[in-house]
PAMIKE-535287 format. One record per residue (C-alpha): residue in one letter; x, y, z negated. Coordinates in steps of 0.05 Angstrom, whole numbers, plus 32768, in hexadecimal, padded with zeros to 4 digits. Example, Ala and Ser with C-alpha at 12.3 -4.5 7.8 and 13.67 -1.06 7.14 Angstrom:
BEGIN
a80F67FA67F64/s81117FEB7F71/
***
This chain:
BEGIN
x81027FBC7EA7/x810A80067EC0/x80CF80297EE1/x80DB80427F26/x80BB807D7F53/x80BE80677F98/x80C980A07FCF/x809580848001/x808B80A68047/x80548069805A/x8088804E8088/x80AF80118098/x80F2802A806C/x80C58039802A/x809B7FF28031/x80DD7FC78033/x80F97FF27FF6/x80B87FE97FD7/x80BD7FA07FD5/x81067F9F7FCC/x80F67FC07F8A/x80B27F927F77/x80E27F4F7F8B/x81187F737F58/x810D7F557F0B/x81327F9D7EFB/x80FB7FCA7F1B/x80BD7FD97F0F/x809380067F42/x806B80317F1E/x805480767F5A/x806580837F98/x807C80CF7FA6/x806B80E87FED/x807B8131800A/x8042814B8030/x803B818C8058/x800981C18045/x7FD581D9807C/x7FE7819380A3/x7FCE816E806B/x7FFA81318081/x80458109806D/x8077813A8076/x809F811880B8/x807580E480C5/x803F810B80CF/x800B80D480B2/x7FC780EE80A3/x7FB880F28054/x7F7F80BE8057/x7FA8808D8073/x7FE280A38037/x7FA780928009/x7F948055802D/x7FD680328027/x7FE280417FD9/x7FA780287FC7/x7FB27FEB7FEA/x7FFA7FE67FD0/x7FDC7FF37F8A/x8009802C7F72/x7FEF80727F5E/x800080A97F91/x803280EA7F70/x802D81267FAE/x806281587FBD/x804881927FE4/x806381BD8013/x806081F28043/x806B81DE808B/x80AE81F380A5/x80CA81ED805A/x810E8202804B/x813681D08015/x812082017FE2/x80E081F97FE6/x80E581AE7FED/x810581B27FAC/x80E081D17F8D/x80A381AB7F9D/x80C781697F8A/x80E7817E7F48/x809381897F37/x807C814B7F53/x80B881237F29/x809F81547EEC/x805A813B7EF6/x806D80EF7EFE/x809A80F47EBC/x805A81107E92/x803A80D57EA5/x806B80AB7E8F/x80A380C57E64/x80DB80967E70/x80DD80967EB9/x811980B37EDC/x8126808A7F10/x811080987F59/x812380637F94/x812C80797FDB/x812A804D8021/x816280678037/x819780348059/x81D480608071/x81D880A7807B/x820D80B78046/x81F98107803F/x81AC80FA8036/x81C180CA8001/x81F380FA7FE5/x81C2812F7FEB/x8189810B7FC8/x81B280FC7F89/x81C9813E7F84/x817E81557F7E/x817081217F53/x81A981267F22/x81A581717F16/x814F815E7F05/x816F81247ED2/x815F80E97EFF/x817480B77F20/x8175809F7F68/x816F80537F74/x817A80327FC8/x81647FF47FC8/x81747FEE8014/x81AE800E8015/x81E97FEB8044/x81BC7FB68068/x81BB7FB580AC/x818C7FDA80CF/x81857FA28101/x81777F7380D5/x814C7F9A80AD/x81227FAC80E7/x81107F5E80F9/x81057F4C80B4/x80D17F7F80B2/x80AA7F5A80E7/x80BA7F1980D5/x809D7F228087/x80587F3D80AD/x805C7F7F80A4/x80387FAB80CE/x80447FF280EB/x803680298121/x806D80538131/x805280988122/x808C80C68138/x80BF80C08170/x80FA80FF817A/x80F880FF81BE/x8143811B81C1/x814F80DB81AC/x811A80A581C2/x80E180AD81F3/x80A480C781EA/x807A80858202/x809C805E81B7/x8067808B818F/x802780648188/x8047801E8187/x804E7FEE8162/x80867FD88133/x80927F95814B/x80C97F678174/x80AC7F8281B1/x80C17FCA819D/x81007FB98182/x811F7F9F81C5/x81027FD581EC/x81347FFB81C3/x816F801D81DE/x81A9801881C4/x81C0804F81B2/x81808052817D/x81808035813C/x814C7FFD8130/x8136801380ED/x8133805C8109/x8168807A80D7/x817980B480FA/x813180CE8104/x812A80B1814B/x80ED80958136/x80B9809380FA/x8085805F80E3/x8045805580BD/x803A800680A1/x7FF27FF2809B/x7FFC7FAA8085/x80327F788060/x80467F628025/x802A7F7F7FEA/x7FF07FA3800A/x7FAD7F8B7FF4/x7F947F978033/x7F9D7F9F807B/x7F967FE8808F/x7F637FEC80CB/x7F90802280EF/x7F81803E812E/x7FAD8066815B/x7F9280AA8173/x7FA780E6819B/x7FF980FB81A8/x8011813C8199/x8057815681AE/x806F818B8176/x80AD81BC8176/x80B581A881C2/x80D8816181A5/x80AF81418174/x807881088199/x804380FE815F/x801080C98164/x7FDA80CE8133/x7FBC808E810B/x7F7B809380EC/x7F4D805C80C9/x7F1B803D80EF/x7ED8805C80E8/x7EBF802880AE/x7EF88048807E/x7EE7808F8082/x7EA98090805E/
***
């Protein structure tokens, strides 16, 4: 069985690779890797609050590797931050060099991923890779899972998407024109319940921010009980 980093950004994308890996007698899920941005203290995109990060690995039972970096990071710096967080996750356990990815389509993000990975002597693994999005996107509800979309481009989807929920509902309120799994960044998630979570995450959704003049945030915090 080969040991497996998982790339997890919290959302919808990572949970489905996640269990596409645990359903996999090959794979074996040992850390999840997530990028988070210095001074924000929160998942790089998604823009998910570092308690919550917390709040989901513990419940999914896998111990947390972080790569930091500054916001506004060039690749370099991304790259750098990730060659040390794969350093880190190899001294804990020599043999890995495997790292999986939720990716499903975009052909350059996969090229450039394995490019990275290769010249740090690992490998990248896409356990979603090729299924349709569509598809995807109503299996997610239909297994249970749970999300809040956390992140909308508003060059590409409305504002009034960020704060909902991930469910049938949202998915025909679609347009067309946007992908249901939210490939091309029209949209990010954070999952709070589903398969393989130990618990459901009492999420909450707080205030909306607009960044950059494009980006509609809508913070999720625990409920008051889980702070403390």
């Amino acid at each position: 069985m080969t040991d497996v980093v998982l790339a997890w950004s919290g959302g919808k994308d990572s949970a489905l690779a996640l269990a596409a890996l645990r359903a996999d007698s090959r794979y074996r899920a040992v850390a999840l890797l997530t990028t988070i941005t210095q001074g924000y203290d929160r998942v790089s995109i998604h823009g998910v609050r570092r308690a919550v990060l917390e709040a989901q690995t513990a419940a999914l039972g896998l111990p947390l590797i972080e790569a930091s970096i500054p916001a506004r990071a060039d690749n370099s710096a991304y790259e750098a931050s990730f060659a040390l967080a794969l350093r880190s996750a190899r001294e804990r356990s020599p043999g890995l060099r495997h790292v999986a990815f939720g990716d499903l389509f975009l052909t350059d993000v996969r090229g450039y991923r394995e490019a990275l990975l290769s010249a740090l002597d690992w490998e990248g693994l896409f356990p979603l890779w090729g299924e349709d999005t569509a598809a995807l996107a109503r299996e997610f509800v239909r297994r249970g899972y749970r999300a809040i979309v956390t992140c909308v481009d508003t060059t590409q989807l409305a504002p009034e998407f960020a704060g909902r929920q991930f469910d049938d509902a949202f998915l025909a309120d679609l347009p067309s024109s946007v992908d249901p799994c939210g490939e091309r960044g029209e949209f990010h998630t954070c999952v709070y319940a589903g398969p393989g979570f130990g618990r459901v995450l009492p999420l909450v959704a707080g205030e909306r921010v607009r960044r950059d003049g494009r980006f509609e945030y809508c913070d999720v915090l625990l409920a008051p009980e889980d702070l403390g």
